[in-house]
C-alpha positions in Angstrom: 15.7 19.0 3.9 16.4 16.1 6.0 14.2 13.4 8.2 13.8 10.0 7.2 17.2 9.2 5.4 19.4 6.1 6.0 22.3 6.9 8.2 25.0 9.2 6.6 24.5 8.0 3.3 21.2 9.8 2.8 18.4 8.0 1.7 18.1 5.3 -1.1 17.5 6.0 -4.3 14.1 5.5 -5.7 13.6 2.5 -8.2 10.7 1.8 -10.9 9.6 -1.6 -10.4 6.1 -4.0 -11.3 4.2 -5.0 -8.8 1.1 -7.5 -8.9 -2.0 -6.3 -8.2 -1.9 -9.2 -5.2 0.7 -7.8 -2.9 -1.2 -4.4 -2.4 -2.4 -4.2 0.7 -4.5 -0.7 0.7 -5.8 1.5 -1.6 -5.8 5.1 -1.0 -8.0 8.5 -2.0 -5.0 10.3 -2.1 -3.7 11.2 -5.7 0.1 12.1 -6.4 1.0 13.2 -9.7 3.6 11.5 -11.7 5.4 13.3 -14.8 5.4 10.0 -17.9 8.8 9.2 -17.7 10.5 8.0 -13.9 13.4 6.6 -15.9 15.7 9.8 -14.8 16.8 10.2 -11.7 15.4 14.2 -11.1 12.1 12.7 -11.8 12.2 9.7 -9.2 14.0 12.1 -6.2 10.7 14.6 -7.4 8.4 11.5 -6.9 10.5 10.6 -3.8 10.4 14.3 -2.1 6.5 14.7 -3.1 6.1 10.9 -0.8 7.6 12.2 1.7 5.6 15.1 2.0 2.6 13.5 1.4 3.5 10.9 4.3 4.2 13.6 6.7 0.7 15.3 5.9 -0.9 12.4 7.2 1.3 11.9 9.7 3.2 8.2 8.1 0.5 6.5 5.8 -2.3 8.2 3.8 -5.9 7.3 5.0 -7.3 4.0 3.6 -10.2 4.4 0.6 -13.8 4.2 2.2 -16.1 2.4 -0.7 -18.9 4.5 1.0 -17.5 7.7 1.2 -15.4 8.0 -1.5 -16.6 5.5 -4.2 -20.6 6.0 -3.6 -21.0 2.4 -2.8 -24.3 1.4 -1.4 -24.1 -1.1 1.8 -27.7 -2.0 1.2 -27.3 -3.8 -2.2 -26.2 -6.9 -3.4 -22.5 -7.5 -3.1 -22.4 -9.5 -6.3 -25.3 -9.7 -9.2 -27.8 -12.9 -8.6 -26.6 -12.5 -4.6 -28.6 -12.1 -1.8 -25.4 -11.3 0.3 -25.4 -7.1 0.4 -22.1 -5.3 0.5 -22.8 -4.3 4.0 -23.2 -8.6 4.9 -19.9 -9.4 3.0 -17.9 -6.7 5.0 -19.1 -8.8 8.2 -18.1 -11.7 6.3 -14.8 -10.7 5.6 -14.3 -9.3 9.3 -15.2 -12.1 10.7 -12.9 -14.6 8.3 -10.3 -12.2 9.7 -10.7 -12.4 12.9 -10.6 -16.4 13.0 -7.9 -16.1 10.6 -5.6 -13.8 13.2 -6.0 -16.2 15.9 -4.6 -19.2 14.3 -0.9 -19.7 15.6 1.2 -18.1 12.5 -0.7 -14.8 13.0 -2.0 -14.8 16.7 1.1 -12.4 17.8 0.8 -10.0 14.5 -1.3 -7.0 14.9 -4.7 -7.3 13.2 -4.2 -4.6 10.7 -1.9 -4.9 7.6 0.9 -2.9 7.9 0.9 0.8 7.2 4.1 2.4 9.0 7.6 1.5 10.0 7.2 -0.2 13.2 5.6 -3.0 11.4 7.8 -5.8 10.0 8.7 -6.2 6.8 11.4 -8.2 4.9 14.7 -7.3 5.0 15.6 -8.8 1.7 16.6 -6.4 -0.9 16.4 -7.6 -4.4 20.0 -7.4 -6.3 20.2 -6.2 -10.3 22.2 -8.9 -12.3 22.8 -8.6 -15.6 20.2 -10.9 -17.3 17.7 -8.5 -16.1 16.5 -6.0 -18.4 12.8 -4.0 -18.2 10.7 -5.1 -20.3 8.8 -2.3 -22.5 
């Protein structure tokens, strides 16, 4: 099965990395299952085939976790404890801060949503394995 590979080369192989908590943009309902150990290769081209799939189900990115709908959050209750601000007030908050924040000048051409497919930019810097790193465990 093809689609989505890099040129005749195929596609590249999958890689177990850390990320921070910070550079997630979106959080999804959708659960994949991972076996313990990505270390071997089989096991990252499983992860890598059952990605793809799940991409194509939902047609390149995975709908975005609702608080409401899937968490049971409740819009009419303080956002915070000892805060008169509800969860449905800090939303509009946050929208709003958004909104200013993409029409300042570095962001005014971007697209008001984060990223979520291909067509989106995105660095083109790949990070290169030298010797002096080693995973830490």
């Amino acid at each position: 099965g093809g689609g989505g590979g890099r040129g005749a080369a195929g596609p590249a192989p999958l890689e177990v990395v850390r990320v921070a908590w910070s550079a997630l943009t979106g959080l999804s309902p959708v659960r994949l299952w991972l076996l313990p150990d990505l270390q071997r290769a089989p096991a990252r081209a499983a992860l890598a085939q059952s990605l793809s799939a799940t991409s194509r189900r939902f047609g390149g990115a995975p709908p975005l976790l609702d608080p409401v709908a899937d968490m049971g959050a409740r819009l009419e209750l303080p956002a915070l404890p000892d805060s008169k601000l509800s969860l449905a007030g800090l939303v509009g908050r946050i929208e709003a801060l958004e909104r200013r924040l993409f029409e300042l000048p570095p962001y005014a051409t971007l697209d008001s949503t984060p990223p979520r497919d291909s067509s989106s930019p995105s660095f083109s810097h790949e990070p290169q394995p030298s010797a002096a790193q080693t995973p830490a465990g």
